[in-house]
Structures are given as structure tokens and as C-alpha cells.
KERO-970720 format. One record per residue (C-alpha): chain; x, y, z; residue number from 1. Coordinates in steps of 0.02 Angstrom, whole numbers, plus 50000, padded with zeros to 5 digits. Layout:
  c      X      Y      Z    k
  A      X      Y      Z  NUM
...
//
This chain:
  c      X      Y      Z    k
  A  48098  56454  58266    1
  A  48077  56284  58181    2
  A  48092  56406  58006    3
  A  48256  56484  58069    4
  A  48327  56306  58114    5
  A  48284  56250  57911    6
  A  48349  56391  57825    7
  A  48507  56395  57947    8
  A  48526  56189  57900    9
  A  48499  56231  57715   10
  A  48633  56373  57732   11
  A  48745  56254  57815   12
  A  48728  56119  57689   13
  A  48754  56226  57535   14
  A  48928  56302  57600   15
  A  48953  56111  57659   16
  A  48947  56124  57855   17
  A  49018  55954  57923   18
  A  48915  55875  58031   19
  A  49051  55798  58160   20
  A  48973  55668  58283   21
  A  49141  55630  58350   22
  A  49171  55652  58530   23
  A  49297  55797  58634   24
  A  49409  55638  58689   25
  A  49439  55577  58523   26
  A  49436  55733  58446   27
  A  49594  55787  58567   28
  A  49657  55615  58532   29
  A  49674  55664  58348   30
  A  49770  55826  58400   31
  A  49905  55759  58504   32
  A  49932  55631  58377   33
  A  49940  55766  58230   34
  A  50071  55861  58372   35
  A  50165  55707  58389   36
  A  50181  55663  58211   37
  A  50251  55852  58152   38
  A  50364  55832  58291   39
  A  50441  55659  58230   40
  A  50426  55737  58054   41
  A  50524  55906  58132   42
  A  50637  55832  58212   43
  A  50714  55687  58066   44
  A  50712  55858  57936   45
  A  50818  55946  58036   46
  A  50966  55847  58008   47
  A  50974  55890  57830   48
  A  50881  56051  57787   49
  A  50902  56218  57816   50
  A  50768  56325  57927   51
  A  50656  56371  57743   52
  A  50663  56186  57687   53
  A  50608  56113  57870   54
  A  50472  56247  57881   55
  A  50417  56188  57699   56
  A  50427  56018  57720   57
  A  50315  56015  57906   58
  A  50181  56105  57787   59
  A  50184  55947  57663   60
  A  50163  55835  57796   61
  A  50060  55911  57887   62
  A  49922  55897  57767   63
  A  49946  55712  57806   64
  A  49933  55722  58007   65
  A  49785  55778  57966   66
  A  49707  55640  57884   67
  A  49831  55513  57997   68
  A  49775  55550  58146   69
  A  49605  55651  58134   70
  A  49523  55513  57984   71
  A  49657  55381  58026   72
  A  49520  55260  57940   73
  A  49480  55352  57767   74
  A  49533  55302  57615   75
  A  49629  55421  57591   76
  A  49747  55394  57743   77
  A  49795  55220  57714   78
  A  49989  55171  57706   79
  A  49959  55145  57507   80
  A  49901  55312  57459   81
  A  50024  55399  57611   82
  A  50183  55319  57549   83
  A  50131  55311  57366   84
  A  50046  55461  57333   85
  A  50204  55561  57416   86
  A  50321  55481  57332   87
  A  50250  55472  57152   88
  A  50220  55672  57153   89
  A  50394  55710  57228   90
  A  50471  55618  57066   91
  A  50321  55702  56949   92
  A  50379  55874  57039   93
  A  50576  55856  57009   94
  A  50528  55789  56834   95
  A  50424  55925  56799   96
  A  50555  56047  56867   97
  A  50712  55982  56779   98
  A  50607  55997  56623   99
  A  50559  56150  56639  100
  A  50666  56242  56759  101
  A  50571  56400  56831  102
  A  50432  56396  56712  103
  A  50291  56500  56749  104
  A  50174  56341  56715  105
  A  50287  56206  56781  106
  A  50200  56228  56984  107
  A  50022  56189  56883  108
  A  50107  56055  56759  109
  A  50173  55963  56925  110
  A  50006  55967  56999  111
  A  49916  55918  56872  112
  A  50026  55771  56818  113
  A  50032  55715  57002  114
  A  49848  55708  57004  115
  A  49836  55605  56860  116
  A  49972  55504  56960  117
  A  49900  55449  57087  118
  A  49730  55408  57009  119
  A  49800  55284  56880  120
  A  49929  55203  57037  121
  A  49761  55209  57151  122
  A  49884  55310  57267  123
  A  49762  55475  57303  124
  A  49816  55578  57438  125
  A  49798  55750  57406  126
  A  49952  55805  57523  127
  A  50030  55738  57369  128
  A  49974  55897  57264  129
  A  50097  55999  57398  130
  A  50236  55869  57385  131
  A  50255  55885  57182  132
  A  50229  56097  57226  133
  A  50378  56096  57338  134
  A  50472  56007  57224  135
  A  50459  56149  57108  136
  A  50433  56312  57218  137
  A  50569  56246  57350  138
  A  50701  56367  57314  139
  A  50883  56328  57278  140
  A  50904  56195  57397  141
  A  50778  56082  57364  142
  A  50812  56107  57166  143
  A  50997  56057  57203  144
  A  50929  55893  57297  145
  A  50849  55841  57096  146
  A  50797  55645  57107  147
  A  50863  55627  57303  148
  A  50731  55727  57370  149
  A  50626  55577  57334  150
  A  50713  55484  57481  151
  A  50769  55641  57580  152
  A  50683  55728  57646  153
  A  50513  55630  57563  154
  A  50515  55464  57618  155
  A  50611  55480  57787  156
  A  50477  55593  57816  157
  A  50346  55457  57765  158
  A  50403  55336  57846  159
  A  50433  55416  58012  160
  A  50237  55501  58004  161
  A  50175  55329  57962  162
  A  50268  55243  58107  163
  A  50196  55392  58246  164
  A  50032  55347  58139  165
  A  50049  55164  58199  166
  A  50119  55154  58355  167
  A  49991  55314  58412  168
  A  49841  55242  58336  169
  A  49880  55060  58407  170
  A  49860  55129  58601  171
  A  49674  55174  58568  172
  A  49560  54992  58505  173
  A  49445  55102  58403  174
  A  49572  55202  58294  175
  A  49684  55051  58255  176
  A  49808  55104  58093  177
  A  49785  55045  57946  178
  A  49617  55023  57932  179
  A  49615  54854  57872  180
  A  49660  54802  58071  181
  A  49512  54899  58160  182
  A  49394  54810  58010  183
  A  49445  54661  58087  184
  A  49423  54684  58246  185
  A  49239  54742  58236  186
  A  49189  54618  58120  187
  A  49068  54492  58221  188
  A  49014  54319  58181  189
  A  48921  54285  58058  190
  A  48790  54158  58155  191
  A  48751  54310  58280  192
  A  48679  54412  58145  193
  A  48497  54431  58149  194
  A  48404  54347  58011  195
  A  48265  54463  58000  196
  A  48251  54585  57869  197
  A  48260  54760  57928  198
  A  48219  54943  57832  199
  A  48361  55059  57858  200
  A  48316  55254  57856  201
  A  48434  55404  57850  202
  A  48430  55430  58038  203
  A  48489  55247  58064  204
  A  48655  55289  57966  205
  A  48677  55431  58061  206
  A  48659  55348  58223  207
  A  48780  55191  58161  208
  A  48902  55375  58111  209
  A  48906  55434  58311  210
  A  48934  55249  58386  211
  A  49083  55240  58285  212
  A  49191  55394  58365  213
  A  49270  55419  58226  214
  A  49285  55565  58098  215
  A  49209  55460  57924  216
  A  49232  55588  57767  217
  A  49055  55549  57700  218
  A  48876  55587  57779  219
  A  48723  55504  57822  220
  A  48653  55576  57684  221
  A  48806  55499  57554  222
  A  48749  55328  57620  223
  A  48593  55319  57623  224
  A  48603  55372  57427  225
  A  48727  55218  57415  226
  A  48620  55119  57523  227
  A  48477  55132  57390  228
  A  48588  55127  57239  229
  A  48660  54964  57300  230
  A  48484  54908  57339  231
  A  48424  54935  57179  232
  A  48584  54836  57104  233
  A  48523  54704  57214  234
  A  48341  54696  57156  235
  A  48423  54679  56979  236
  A  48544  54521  57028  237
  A  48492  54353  56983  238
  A  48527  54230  57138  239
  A  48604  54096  57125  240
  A  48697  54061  56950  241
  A  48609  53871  56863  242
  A  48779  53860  56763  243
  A  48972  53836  56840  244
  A  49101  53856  56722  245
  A  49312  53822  56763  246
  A  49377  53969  56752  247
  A  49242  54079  56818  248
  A  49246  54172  56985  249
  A  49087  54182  57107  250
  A  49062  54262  57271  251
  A  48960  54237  57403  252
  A  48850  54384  57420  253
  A  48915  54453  57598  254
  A  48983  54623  57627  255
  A  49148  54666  57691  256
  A  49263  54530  57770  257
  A  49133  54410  57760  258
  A  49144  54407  57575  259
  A  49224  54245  57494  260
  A  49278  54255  57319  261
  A  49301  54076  57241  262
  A  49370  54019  57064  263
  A  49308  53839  57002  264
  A  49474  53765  56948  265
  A  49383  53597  56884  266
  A  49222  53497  56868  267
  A  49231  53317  56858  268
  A  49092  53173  56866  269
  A  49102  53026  57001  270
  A  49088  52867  56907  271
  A  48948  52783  56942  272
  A  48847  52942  56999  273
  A  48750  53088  56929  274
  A  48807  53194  57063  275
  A  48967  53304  56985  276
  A  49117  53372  57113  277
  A  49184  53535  57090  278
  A  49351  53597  57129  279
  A  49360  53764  57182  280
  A  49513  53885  57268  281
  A  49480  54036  57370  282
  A  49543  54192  57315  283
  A  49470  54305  57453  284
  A  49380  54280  57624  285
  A  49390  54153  57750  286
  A  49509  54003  57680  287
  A  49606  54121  57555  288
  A  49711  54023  57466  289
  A  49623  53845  57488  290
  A  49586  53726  57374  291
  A  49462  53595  57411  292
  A  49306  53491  57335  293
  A  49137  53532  57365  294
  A  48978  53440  57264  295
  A  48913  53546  57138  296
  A  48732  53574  57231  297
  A  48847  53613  57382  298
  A  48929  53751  57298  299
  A  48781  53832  57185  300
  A  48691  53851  57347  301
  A  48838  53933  57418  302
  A  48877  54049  57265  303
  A  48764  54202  57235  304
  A  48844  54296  57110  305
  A  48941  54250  56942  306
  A  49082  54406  56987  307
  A  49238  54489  56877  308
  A  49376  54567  56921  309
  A  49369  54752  56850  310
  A  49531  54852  56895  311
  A  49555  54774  57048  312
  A  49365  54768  57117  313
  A  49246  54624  57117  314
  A  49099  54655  57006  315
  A  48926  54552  56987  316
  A  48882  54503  56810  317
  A  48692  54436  56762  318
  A  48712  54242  56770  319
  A  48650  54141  56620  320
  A  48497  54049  56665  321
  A  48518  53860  56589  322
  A  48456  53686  56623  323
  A  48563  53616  56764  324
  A  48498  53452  56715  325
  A  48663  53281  56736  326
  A  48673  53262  56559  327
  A  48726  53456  56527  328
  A  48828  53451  56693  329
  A  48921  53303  56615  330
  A  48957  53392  56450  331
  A  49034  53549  56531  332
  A  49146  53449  56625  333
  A  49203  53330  56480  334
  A  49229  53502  56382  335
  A  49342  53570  56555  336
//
């Protein structure tokens, strides 16, 4: 028996089985929503499209009621990519077909391109691949439409699927929309985490996965790899950085909203005292926006990592190790 379970697990996991811990309520709760949304999206088409073009249109968006209302919290499903991802392939799609009217490779040229899209406008949503298809294969009609399909039927359609995506999602805590909101909410203080160090396994991840309720497009297995990739990151870092420069952005070390991102805007010396002040302004985390004054011990015991900003995501880099001694405190700020 225990042979038969392995090789029907190994079978499941090559033709990639999902492993869905979510439970019957919220997995109904996701298909009313999805019914609710095509509705709403049925309903504003009608008023300007013929029977083919509705039916054609409620199959482009429903590829998004899917991830709106049954992974409300991936990536993927996030106003950005939704809005963005729809509306930059509808205008690669009528490009594409105005170009090349009818083409036998103009369906896979608008495809392609809207792929390429989206990556570089960080707007991935892969109901976008059917948006910049419809623009092509849509018959007459839609052809006729040329740049105004962008706003009808696209983004009335966007925008009403994203408002059923709000207003649904808001009536259950757990499934708030966009994610950013439910992050928020679950996000406890940071004094009531424990301080002792604890060693995650696999199992633990997938137990974390089921508490949630909620459909997450990545398995246990997916992070505990990450897990031990970012541990191993970690075990590389250098705590603490002995040198503060103006200019230079450092971070706090936390995960997730507890994360501060700060940028030293100046170092100056108190007369009379070897102690040196530095000015810093928050960029992200608690206090964004602020600019106050800190000493300088004050804030290299609060900064753990020297961190760029690398197309749009906060990076460590290895801090230089240097005497931290008044005298070369005094010269980098007489040099700021």
C-alpha cells in the first residue's frame, strides 16, 4: 500500500497535481465571485457588442475571474497586472493587426509582443495573451473598433471585473482585494514575536499553506527551496555595515511590512563632541516619508544591510568593513 501511495504521489507530481488545502466554503466563495464578476462583465458588453463579440469578450475575462476571485492574492491578480496587462496587449493586438491585417503570423506576433509587454511594464497577467488574440481573431467588428477597443469593450470591462473583485472580496476579512490590504491586516506586532530561533521543515510550510484558506500558486515544496536559498543569502550577509555614507540606502533586515528602507541624507559632527548625528529619511516602512536625526551608533545598530535599488526591488550589497573610529567619522562628514 505505502508503495502504491509513492508511485501514485510521484505520478501526481510529474503531471503537476495541485495540492489544494483550501477549504469547500472558500472554495464556493471563489465561484460565486467568478459568477458574479462574468455577470457584471456580461452585462456592461452587451450594450455595445453583438452576440459573437460578448461571447468573445466573457472568454477574455474570464481568464481573469479566475485568478480574481479563486487567487485574489497572487501576483498575478493584482489591480497593476489586471488593468495593465489588459490594456497593454489590447493596443499590442490592434497594432499588430493594423500592421498586418489577416496575416497568418500576426495571432502569434500579438502574443508574443504582448508577452514581452507585460514583462518589461511588470504588468504579467496571462489573460492578457487572449486580450491581444481577440484583437486580431475578433472578426469584422472588433477590427472596425481599431484603437477604441482599448477603452470599449477592454477597459469598461476591467474596470467593472476589478470593482465586483473589490467590493466581493471586501465582505470576507481573509480574501481582502488587493492584496496589499489583507497583508496588512495580518501583519502582527513586532514585540509579540518570539525571539527564539526556530528550524522550519517542509511540513511547517505546508501547515502555515492550509491556515491561510487561500488558493497560493506555489507549494510547500517552492518555499522551502526559497526558504534555504534565502538562508544561505543570509549566512553570506555581513551585519551591521562599520561605514555610513550620504547618499546610501540601508534597511533594516525585517521581512515584509516590517521592513524600513532609510537613505542618510547627511552626517554632521556636534561641536564639542565625538559623537556624529546622522540625518536620515524613510523611504519605506513605518515613518515613510520622515526625516529625522538619529546618533550615528543609534542608527548602525538599527541598519543591517547596505541595500540598492535594482529595477524596483531592494537588494543587499556586502558592506565595506572600515575603522569606525571619530577621526574617520569626522572626515566623511566634512567630505558630505
Amino acid at each position: 500500500m505505502i508503495y502504491i501511495k509513492r508511485m501514485l504521489s510521484e505520478l501526481f507530481a510529474l503531471f503537476g497535481v495541485e495540492s489544494n488545502s483550501t477549504s469547500h466554503i472558500e472554495k464556493w466563495i471563489s465561484s460565486i465571485g467568478a459568477l458574479i464578476g462574468i455577470l457584471t462583465v456580461y452585462w456592461a458588453s452587451q450594450w455595445y457588442l453583438d452576440t459573437a463579440g460578448i461571447m468573445l469578450m466573457v472568454a477574455s475575462m474570464g481568464a481573469s475571474a479566475v485568478l480574481l476571485f479563486a487567487v485574489p492574492h497572487g501576483a498575478l491578480s493584482q489591480p497593476w497586472p489586471v488593468l495593465g496587462g489588459n490594456l497593454i496587449s489590447a493596443f499590442v493586438g490592434v497594432t499588430c493587426q493594423q500592421l498586418y491585417p489577416d496575416h497568418p503570423l500576426t495571432p502569434a506576433l500579438a502574443v508574443g509582443l504582448a508577452v514581452a509587454c507585460m514583462h518589461y511594464f511588470r504588468c504579467m497577467h496571462p489573460p492578457g495573451g487572449a486580450t491581444a488574440l481577440s484583437a486580431v481573431i475578433g472578426g469584422p467588428e472588433i477590427a472596425a473598433m481599431g484603437y477604441s477597443y482599448l477603452v470599449t469593450p477592454i477597459l469598461v470591462n476591467v474596470l467593472s471585473i476589478l470593482t465586483i473583485a473589490i467590493l466581493f472580496n471586501a465582505l470576507f476579512p481573509w480574501r481582502r482585494y488587493p492584496a496589499h490590504w489583507v497583508k496588512r491586516r495580518h501583519v502582527a506586532p513586532a514585540a509579540s514575536q518570539p525571539s527564539v530561533p526556530v528550524s522550519l521543515t517542509q511540513e511547517d510550510f505546508t501547515a502555515a499553506m492550509q491556515k491561510l484558506d487561500s488558493y497560493i500558486d506555489i507549494t510547500a515544496e517552492d518555499l522551502a527551496e526559497l526558504f534555504e536559498l534565502a538562508c544561505e543569502n543570509a549566512r553570506q550577509a555581513s551585519s551591521h555595515p562599520e561605514r555610513l555614507e550620504v547618499g546610501k540606502y540601508y534597511s533594516n533586515g525585517q521581512t515584509g511590512p516590517r521592513r524600513i528602507i532609510r537613505q542618510v541624507t547627511k552626517l554632521r559632527k556636534v561641536p564639542g563632541r565625538t559623537q556624529m548625528l546622522v540625518s536620515y529619511r524613510t523611504l519605506e516602512g513605518s515613518g515613510s516619508s520622515d526625516v529625522r536625526v538619529c546618533p550615528w551608533e543609534e542608527f548602525q545598530l538599527w541598519a543591517r544591510d547596505e541595500v540598492i535599488d535594482d529595477q524596483g526591488e531592494w537588494v543587499r550589497i556586502p558592506s565595506p568593513k572600515r575603522d569606525s573610529d571619530p577621526e574617520l567619522l569626522a572626515a566623511m562628514a566634512e567630505a558630505s
